[in-house]
Every structure is written in C-alpha cells, then in structure tokens.
C-alpha positions in Angstrom: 30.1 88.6 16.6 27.4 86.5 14.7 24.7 89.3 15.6 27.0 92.2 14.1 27.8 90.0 10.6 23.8 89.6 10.1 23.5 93.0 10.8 26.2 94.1 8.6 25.0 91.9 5.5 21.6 93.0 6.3 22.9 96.5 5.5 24.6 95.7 2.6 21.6 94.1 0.9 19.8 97.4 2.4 21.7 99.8 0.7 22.3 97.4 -2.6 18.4 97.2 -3.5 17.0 99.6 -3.4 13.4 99.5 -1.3 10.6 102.0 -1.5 10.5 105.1 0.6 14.1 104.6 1.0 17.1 107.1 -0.5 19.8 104.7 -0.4 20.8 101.7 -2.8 20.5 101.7 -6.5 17.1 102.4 -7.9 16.8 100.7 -11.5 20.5 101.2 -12.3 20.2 99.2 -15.5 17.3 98.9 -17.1 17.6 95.5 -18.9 16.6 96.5 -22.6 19.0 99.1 -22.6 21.7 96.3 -21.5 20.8 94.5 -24.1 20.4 97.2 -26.7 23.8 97.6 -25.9 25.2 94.4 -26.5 23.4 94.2 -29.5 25.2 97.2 -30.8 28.2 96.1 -29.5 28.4 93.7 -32.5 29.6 90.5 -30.6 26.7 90.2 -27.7 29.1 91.8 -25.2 29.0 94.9 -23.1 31.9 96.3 -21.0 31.1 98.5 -18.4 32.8 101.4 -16.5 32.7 101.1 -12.6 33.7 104.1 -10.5 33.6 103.4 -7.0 33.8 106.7 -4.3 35.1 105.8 -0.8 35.7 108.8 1.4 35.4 111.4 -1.1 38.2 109.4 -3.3 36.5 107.9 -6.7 38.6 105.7 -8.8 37.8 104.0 -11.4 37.9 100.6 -13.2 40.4 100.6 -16.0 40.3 99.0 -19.5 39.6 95.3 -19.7 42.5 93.4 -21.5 42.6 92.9 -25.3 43.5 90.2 -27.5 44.1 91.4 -31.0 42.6 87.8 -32.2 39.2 88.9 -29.6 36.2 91.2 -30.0 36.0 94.4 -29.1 35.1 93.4 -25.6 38.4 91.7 -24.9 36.1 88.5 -24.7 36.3 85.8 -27.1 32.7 85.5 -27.7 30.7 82.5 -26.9 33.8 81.4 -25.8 35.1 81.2 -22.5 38.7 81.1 -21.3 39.0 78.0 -20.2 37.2 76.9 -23.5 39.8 78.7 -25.7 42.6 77.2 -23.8 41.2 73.2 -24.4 40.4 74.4 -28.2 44.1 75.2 -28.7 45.2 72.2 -26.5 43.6 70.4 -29.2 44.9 72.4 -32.3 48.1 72.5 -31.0 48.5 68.1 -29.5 50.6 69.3 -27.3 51.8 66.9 -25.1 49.4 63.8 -26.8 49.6 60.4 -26.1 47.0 58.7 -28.0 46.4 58.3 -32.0 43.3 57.9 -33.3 43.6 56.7 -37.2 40.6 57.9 -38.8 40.5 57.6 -42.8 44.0 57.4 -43.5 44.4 60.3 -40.5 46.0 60.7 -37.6 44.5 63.2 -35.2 46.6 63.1 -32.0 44.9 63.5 -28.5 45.0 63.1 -25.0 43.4 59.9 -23.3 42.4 61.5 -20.1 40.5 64.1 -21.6 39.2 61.6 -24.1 38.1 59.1 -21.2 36.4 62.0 -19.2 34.1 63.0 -21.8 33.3 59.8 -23.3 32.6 56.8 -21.3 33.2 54.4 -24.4 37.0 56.0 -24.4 36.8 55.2 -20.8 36.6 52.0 -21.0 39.1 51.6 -24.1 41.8 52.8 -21.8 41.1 51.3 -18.8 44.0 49.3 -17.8 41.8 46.9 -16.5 40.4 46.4 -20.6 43.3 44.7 -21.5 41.8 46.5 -24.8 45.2 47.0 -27.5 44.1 50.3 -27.3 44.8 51.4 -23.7 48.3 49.7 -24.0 49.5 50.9 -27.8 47.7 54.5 -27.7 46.7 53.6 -31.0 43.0 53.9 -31.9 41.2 52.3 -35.2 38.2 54.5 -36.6 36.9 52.8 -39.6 33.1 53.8 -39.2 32.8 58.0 -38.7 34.9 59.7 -41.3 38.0 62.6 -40.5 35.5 65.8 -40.7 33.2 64.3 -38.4 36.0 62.8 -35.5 37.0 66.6 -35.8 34.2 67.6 -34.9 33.4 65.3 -32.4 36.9 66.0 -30.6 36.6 69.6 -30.7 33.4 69.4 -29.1 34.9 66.9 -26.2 37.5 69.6 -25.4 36.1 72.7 -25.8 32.2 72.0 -25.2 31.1 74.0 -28.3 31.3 73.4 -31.7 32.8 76.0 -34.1 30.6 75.6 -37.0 27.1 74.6 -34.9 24.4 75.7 -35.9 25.1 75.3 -39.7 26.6 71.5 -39.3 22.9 70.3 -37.6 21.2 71.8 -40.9 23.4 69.9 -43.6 21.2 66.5 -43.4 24.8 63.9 -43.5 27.1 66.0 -41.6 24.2 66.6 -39.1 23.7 62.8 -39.5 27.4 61.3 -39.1 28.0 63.7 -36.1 24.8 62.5 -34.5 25.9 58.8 -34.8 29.3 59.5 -34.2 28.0 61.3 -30.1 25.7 58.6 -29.6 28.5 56.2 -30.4 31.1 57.7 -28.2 28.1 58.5 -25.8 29.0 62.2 -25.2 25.1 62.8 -24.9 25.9 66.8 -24.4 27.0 66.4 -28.3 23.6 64.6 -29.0 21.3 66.7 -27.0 22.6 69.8 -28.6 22.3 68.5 -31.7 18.6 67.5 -31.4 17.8 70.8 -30.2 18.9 72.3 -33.3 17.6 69.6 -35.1 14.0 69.9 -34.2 14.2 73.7 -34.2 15.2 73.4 -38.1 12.7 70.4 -39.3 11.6 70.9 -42.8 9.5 68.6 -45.2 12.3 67.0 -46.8 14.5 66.3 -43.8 11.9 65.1 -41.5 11.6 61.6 -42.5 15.4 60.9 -42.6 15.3 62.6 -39.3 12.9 59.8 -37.9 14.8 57.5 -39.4 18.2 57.9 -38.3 16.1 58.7 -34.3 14.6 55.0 -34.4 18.0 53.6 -35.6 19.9 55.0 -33.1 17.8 53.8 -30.3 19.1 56.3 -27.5 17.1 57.9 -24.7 18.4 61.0 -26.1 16.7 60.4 -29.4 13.5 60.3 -28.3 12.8 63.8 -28.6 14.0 64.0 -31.7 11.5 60.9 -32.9 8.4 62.5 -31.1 9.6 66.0 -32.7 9.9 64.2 -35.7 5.9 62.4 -35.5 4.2 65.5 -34.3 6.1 67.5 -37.6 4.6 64.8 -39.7 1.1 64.3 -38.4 0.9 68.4 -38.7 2.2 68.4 -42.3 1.5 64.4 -43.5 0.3 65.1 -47.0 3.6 67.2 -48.0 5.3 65.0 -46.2 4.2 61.8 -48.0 5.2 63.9 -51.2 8.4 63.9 -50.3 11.6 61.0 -51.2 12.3 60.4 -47.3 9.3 59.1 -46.9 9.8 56.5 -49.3 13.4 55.9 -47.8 11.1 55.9 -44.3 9.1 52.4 -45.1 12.1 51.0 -47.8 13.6 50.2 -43.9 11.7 47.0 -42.8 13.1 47.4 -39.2 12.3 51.3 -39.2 9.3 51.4 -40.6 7.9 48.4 -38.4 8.4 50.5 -35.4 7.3 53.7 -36.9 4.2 52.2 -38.2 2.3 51.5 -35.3 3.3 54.9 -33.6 1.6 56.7 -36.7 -1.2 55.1 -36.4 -2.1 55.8 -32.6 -1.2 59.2 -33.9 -3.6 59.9 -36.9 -6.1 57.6 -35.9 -7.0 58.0 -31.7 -7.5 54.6 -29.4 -11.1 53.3 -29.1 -11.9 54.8 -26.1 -11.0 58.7 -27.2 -13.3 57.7 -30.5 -16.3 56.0 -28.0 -16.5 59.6 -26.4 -17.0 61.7 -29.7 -20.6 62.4 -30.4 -21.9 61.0 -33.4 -22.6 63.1 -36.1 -25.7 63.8 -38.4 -24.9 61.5 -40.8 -24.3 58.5 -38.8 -27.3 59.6 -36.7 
C-alpha cells in the first residue's frame, strides 16, 4: 500500500545517506577530490568504477565496461556522448542524404530534417509551404560562408560539439566566419558557445575586431560579446587605441556611430553620477 512504499523509500534514502549517530548507509564513500584526482590521472577526464554488490552473503561484481579500440581508456569517447558519435558519423558518412548544399565549388550532402531542426532559417527553406526551389530541388546555394566554415557549422548541428573548439574561437577569421555563419543560420547554441570562448580569450589586438563584427551582427546573442568587448577596452583603452583594430573600429561609419556614444557614457559618467562627486582642492 501507499503507507508501506513511503516507508520503504524512506528506508532506502535511510540506509543510502548516511546520518549521524547512525551505523548504516555510506559515510563519505567518495570523497570528491580523490574522484577527481582520479580522473585527472585517468588521462581523458574519466573514471570507471568497480561495484560489488552483496545480497545474502552472495557478492558479485560489476564486470568490465565495453571498449572501442578507436575510445579512451574508459570505454567512453570523451566529451563525446553516444548519441553524439552516432550523428557525427551520420554526417561523415551522408548516409541516406537528401539535400546538397553547394558551398565553394562543394558539395557537402545532408539531411533536411536534421538541418530544419537545428536551424530555423533551414526550416523555413524546406517548408513545403515556401515554395522556396530549395525545399523542392534539395539543392542549396552557399555563396557567402566558405567550405571550412559550413563544415563546421554542420558538424556542430549534428553532433552539438565542435571538434576543433576551443582553438577555432582564438583564430580571429575562422572565429569570425563561424560566428556569422550561426547567427545566419540562427543556431544561437553555435553563437553562444562561441562568445563564451570569445570573451574568455580577449586580447589587445582582437578586441576591437571583436566589437566590430558584435555591432554588425546585431543579435541578442551578441550583446555579451559587445559589453565584454567595452568593459575589455575601457580597462585597457590606451593599449588598446595602440592597436590597428582600433583604427579598422572608427574606419566603419555605421560601427563606429553606434560604438561612439556607448564609449562615451563609459569613460566619461552621466551628469548626475558627476553632480554627486565632491569637488576637489583645486576646484575648491
């Protein structure tokens, strides 16, 4: 009955954490730096653990996990789950595509449905309702994002991870194309990812061309990379203004009209910040 199950999950949570004054459960099993010592050692972040379970005097004991020769020595791929592995090699492989994209004198075959689920701009290509060539010929026309980058961009739309991330977000025009290229096809998990590492790498020459390529763009997403980008320069302006992007950053009339006023606010405060500072000694 209802009464006995509460009772009974009452005692499992009893006997599985351990509470004080009490000789059942498991008292600090793991502690967690040693877990993580462990994985650390383990060369690929993963550790595989050993569970011997004893039920009426009868232990037994888990066996090996399974191994992939192409795996770790966990039997894990790492960073990379299964279902991950399996849409990376769906991609590799085209098996069973039915849509063409033509990117710089390339054809990279894929599969609409998966295209159209993690882009809502491929959505509405193939929509029958479009009347778009696209969704009747299966033939798609890439003429602005080069064959590198559509790779990229693909191989992130199936598999959710990108194989050479974090390096591609610290070269300044692959970083670039592939950030213009998810904010195109709107797969914003692409863009976010690649602000975060963005921001997280910032240096003196890329910051500018950073802020640049931000305030083109125009996304929601970007604006954390554009106040990233503000607060870098306001802490480091005069090595900044040393640098070539920020000559690039006012050579853009469009750009540098909306960045203009948002440096200002930001080295010099409003009026009524400045109408609460004391005056000093000199002005006195």
């Amino acid at each position: 009955d209802r009464v006995g199950d509460e009772h009974a999950k009452r005692s499992f949570f009893d006997h599985m954490f351990h509470a004080p004054g009490c000789d059942q459960g498991f008292n600090n099993a793991f502690a967690l730096a040693d877990v993580e010592g462990a994985a650390k050692a383990s060369g690929d972040g993963f550790v595989a653990f050993e569970l011997a379970i004893t039920q009426n005097a009868e232990t037994r004991t888990s066996g090996p996990l399974p191994r992939n020769p192409s795996q770790g020595a966990s039997g894990i791929q790492p960073g990379v789950t299964e279902l991950s592995s399996h849409m990376k090699a769906m991609w590799a492989t085209s098996l069973h595509s039915d849509v063409t994209l033509l990117v710089g004198g390339r054809e990279l075959r894929a599969h609409r449905s998966l295209l159209a689920a993690r882009s809502p701009v491929f959505e509405r290509m193939f929509c029958p309702e479009s009347k778009m060539l696209e969704a009747s010929n299966g033939i798609v026309e890439i003429d602005d994002i080069d064959d590198e980058t559509m790779e990229r961009l693909c191989g992130f739309m199936y598999a959710g991870v990108l194989d050479d991330a974090p390096d591609v977000w610290t070269d300044l025009a692959a970083g670039s194309s592939l950030l213009q290229a998810a904010a195109k096809y709107e797969v914003f998990g692409l863009a976010r990812e690649g602000v975060e590492q963005i921001v997280a790498g910032l240096t003196l020459e890329s910051v500018a061309d950073w802020l640049i390529l931000a305030s083109k763009l125009g996304a929601r997403e970007m604006d954390t990379l554009k106040e990233s980008c503000l607060q870098f320069i306001e802490r480091n302006l005069e090595a900044v203004q040393d640098t070539t992007g920020w000559s690039r950053l006012f050579q853009n009339q469009g750009v540098g009209n909306e960045i203009a006023p948002m440096l200002i606010r930001m080295l010099r405060p409003p009026v009524s910040a400045r109408s609460n500072e004391q005056p000093s000694a000199a002005s006195v």
